[in-house]
Structures are given as structure tokens and as C-alpha cells.
C-alpha positions as CSV (number, residue, x, y, z in Angstrom):
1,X,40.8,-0.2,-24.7
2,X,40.7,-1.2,-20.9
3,X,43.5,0.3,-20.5
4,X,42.5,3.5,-22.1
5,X,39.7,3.8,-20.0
6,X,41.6,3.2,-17.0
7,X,44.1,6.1,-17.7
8,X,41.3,8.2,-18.6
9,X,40.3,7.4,-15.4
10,X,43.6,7.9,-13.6
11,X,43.7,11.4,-15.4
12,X,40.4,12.7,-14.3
13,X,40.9,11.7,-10.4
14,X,44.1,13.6,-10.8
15,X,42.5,16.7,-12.3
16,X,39.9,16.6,-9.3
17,X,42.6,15.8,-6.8
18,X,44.4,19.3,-8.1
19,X,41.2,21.5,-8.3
20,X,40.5,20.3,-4.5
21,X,44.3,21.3,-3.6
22,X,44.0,24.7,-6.4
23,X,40.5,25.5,-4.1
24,X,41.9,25.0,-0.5
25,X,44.7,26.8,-1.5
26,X,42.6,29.9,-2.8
27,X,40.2,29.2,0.7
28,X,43.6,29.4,2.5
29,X,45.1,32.6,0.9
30,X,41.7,34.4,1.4
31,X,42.1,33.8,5.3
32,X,45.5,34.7,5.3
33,X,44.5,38.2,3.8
34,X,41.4,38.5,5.9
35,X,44.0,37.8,8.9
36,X,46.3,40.0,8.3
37,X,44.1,42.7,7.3
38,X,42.0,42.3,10.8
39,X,45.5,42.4,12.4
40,X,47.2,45.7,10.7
41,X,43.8,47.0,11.6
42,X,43.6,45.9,15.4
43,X,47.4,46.7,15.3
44,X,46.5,50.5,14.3
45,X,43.4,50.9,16.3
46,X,45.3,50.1,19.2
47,X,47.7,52.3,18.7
48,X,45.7,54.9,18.0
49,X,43.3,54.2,20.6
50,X,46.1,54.1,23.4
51,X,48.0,57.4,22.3
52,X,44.7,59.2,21.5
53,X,46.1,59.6,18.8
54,X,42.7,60.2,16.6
55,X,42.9,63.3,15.6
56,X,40.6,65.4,16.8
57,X,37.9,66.9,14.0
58,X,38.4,70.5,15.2
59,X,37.0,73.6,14.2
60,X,37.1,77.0,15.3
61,X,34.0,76.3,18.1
62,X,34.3,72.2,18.5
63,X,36.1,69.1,18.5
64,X,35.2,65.3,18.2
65,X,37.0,61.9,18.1
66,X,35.0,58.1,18.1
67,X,36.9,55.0,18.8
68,X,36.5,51.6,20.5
69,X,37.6,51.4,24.1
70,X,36.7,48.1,25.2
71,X,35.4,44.6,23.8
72,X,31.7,46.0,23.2
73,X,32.1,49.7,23.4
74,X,32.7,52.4,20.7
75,X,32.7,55.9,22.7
76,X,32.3,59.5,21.1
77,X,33.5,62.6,22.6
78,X,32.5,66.0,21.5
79,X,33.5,69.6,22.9
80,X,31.5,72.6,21.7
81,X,32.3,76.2,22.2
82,X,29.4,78.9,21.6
83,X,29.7,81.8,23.3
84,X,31.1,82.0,26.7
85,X,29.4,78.6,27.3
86,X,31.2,74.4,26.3
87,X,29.5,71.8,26.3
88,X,31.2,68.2,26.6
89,X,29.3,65.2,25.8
90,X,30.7,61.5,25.9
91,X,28.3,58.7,24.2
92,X,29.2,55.2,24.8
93,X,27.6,53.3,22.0
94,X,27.5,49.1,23.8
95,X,26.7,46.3,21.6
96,X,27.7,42.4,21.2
97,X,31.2,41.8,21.6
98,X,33.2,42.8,18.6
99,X,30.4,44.8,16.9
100,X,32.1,47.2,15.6
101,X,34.8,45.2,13.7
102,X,32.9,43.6,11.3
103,X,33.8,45.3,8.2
104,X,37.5,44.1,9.0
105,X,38.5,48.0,10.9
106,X,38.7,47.0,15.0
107,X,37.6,50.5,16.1
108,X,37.7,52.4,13.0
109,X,34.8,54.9,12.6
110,X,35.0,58.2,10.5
111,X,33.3,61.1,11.3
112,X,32.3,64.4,9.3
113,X,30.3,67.6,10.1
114,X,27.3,69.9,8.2
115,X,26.0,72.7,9.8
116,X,24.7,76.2,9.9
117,X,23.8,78.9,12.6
118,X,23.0,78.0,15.8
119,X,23.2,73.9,15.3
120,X,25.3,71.2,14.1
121,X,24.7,67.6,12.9
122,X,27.3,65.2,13.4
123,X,27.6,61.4,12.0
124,X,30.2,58.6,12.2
125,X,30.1,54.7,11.5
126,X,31.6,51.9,13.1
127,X,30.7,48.1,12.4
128,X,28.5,48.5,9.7
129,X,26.4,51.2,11.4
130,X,25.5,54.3,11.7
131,X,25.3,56.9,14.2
132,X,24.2,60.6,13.9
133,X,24.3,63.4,16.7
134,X,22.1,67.0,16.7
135,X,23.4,69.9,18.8
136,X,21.6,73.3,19.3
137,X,23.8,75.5,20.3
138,X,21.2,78.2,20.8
139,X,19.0,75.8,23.2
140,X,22.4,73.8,24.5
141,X,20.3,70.1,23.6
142,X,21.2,67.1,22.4
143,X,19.4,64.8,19.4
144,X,20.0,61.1,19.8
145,X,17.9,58.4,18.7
146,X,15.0,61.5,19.1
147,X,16.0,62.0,22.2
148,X,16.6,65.6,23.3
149,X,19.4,65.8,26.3
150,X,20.2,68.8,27.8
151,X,23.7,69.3,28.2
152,X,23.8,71.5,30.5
153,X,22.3,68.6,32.7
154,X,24.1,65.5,30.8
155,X,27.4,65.1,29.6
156,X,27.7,61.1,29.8
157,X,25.1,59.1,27.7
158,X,24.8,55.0,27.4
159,X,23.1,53.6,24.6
160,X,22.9,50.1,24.5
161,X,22.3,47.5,21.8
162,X,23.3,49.1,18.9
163,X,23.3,45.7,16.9
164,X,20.3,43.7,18.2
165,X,17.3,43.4,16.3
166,X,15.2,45.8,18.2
167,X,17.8,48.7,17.6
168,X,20.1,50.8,20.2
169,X,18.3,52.7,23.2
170,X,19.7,55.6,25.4
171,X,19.2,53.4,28.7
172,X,21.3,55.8,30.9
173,X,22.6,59.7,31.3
174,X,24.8,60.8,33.8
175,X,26.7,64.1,34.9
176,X,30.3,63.3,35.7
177,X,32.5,66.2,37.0
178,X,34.9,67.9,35.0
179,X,38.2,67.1,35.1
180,X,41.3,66.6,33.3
181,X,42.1,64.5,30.2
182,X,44.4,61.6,30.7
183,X,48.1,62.6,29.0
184,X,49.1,61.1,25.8
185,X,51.3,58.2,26.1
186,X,53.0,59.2,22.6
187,X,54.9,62.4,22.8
188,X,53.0,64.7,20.4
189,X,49.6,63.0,20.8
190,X,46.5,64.7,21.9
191,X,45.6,64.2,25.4
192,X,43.1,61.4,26.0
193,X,39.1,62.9,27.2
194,X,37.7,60.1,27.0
195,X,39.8,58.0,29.3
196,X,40.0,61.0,31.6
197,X,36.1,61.3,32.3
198,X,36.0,57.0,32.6
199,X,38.8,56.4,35.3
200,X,36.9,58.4,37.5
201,X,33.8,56.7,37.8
202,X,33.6,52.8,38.6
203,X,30.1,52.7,37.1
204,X,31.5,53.9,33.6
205,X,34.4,51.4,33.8
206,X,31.8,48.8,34.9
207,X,29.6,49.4,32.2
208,X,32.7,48.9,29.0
209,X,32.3,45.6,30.2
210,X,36.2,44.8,29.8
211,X,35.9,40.9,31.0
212,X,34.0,40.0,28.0
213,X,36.1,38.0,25.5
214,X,35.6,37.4,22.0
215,X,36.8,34.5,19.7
216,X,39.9,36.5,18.1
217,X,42.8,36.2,20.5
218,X,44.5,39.4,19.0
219,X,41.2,40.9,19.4
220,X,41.3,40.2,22.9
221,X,44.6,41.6,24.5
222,X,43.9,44.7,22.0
223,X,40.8,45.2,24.6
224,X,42.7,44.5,27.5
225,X,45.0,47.0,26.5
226,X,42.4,49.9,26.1
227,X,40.5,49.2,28.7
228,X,43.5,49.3,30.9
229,X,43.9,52.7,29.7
230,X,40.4,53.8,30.2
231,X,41.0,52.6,34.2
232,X,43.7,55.1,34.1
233,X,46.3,52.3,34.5
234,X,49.8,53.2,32.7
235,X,50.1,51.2,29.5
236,X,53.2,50.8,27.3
237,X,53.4,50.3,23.8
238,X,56.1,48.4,22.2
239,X,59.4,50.4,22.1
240,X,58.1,53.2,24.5
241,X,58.8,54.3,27.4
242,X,55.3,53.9,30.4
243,X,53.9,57.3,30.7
């Protein structure tokens, strides 16, 4: 009988010991798939983000990209044609470091268009958020946060804390010259806007923040490597040529 009770014992600190091991096996293969889906992401953001390689949601009268371009940055571009007259606006959205890869998609966003005569709404997400845009082509304005922005006056607008508690706030517009786009460091890839308007200005550049680190180590030289581009410094991707 002793004896019985001692296998029975034996029995049930083995069963324990192998639901332990069955549990920190499933624990373990859940971060592995969580890694690796953070890292194809990062992998194709940064591809993407480096070759500007978004493409563009284009119409016949405007175009528009969003993506991540440094640690705590998502930017939006948009180009609208009415007329004679385009308007160019750039939006940097600033949060906490690595806001906007919290669903698992480093600098993924996607963005889609309604809109009738004379005006335009346009909305994206990134990090669990999201963001909407109201143009008027006829009065050449701006909606954000209920904000109206003339572009003929703006065409660079900061909004910061997009993720704290009391909500993102347009805490800066600015009117940077014209000038080119940066070139596409893939062959075939659009040309890059976004990093053509922010290597010209130091104060753009200062504001993405790019020394700011965040725990993921991947994470981290992704975000060197775009905000590298967006000082207008040639970057290389793996297997290509510098550009």
C-alpha cells in the first residue's frame, strides 16, 4: 500500500513536472512567433521606408504615403492638384518611442480616401490609432485635430503626443521651401518627399528625435537606418549598390 501511494506520488510530480515543461514550451513558441513576426515586419518597413517604396495612393488630382521615419515619428505626405494650384502638406505625427509598432507592424499604416467636389477626407492608422485629414480644395485648408491650416501658408505640421493620455496636439507649423524629393535608392522606386523636405531643415531632423532608443535592438538600427535617410545621408541596403 506504501508503496502504492508513493508511486502514485512519483506519477503525479511527473505529470506536473511535464505540464510545467509542455507550458514553457508553448510560452516559448509564442515569443518565437511574436519575434519573428515583429522582425519580418521591421525587415519590410525598412525596406520600404528606405526605397520609398510605399506606393503612393494616387489619383488623377493627389497622392499620399504614411510611414515611420524615426524611433517616435510616423510622417504623412500628401500632394493635391486642383486647378492650376498644389498643395504639399507633410504631418509628423511624434509619440513614445515605438508607438506605432504595437500591433506587431514597425511602420505599417494604411491609408484610404472618400470624397466629393471640392474636398477630400483622408484617414490612416499606425500603432493602434487613428488619424484623419480634411482638405478643401475650394478654400485650400487643412482639418486636423479641428484645426484649420491654410496651406497656402503651411505645408509642415508637428503634432505631438499622439499616445499620451491627454491626446495628440498640433504644437508647431512651418513653411519649408520647395524643393526636390530625395531619389530612390531601389531602381524603380518612387522618389522619396518626405526625406527631401527633412534633410533640409535641422529643426525637422531635430525634432524625429533619432537618438532615442527603444528596448528592441532590431528595432533600433531599423531607426538608425531611416533616420540616416531622412538627414539625406546615402544608405545601402543589403545586396545593393549606395545610391
Amino acid at each position: 500500500m506504501k508503496k502504492s501511494r508513493q508511486q502514485s506520488k512519483k506519477r503525479a510530480k511527473t505529470i506536473v513536472a511535464l505540464v510545467i515543461v509542455a507550458m514553457t514550451v508553448l510560452a516559448l513558441a509564442r515569443e518565437v512567433a511574436i519575434r519573428l513576426r515583429t522582425l519580418s515586419s521591421l525587415i519590410v518597413g525598412a525596406v520600404l521606408a528606405l526605397a520609398a517604396a510605399h506606393a503612393l495612393a494616387q489619383g488623377s488630382a493627389s497622392s499620399s504615403t504614411s510611414r515611420f521615419i524615426s524611433p517616435t515619428v510616423v510622417a504623412s505626405w500628401m500632394s493635391r492638384t486642383h486647378g492650376s494650384a498644389t498643395d504639399t502638406l507633410l504631418v509628423l505625427w511624434r509619440g513614445s518611442p515605438g508607438w506605432f509598432s504595437k500591433t506587431g507592424v514597425a511602420g505599417g499604416s494604411s491609408s484610404w480616401s472618400s470624397g466629393g467636389k471640392g474636398g477630400e477626407q483622408q484617414f490612416f492608422r499606425s500603432g493602434e490609432l487613428n488619424f484623419a485629414l480634411e482638405f478643401s480644395d475650394e478654400r485650400r485648408v487643412v482639418k486636423i485635430l479641428g484645426q484649420e491650416i491654410s496651406l497656402t501658408e503651411t505645408n509642415v505640421v508637428l503634432v505631438d503626443g499622439v499616445d499620451s493620455a491627454p491626446g495628440p496636439t498640433v504644437i508647431g507649423r512651418r513653411w519649408i521651401a520647395p524643393g526636390p524629393p530625395l531619389p530612390p535608392i531601389v531602381a524603380g522606386a518612387s522618389e522619396d518627399p518626405i526625406a527631401g523636405i527633412i534633410s533640409r531643415s535641422p529643426e525637422l531632423i531635430e525634432y524625429l528625435q533619432c537618438g532615442v532608443t527603444v528596448p528592441d535592438p532590431l528595432m533600433n538600427t531599423v531607426a538608425d537606418l531611416v533616420c540616416r535617410r531622412m538627414r539625406g545621408e546615402t544608405v545601402t541596403l543589403p545586396g545593393l549598390q549606395p545610391r
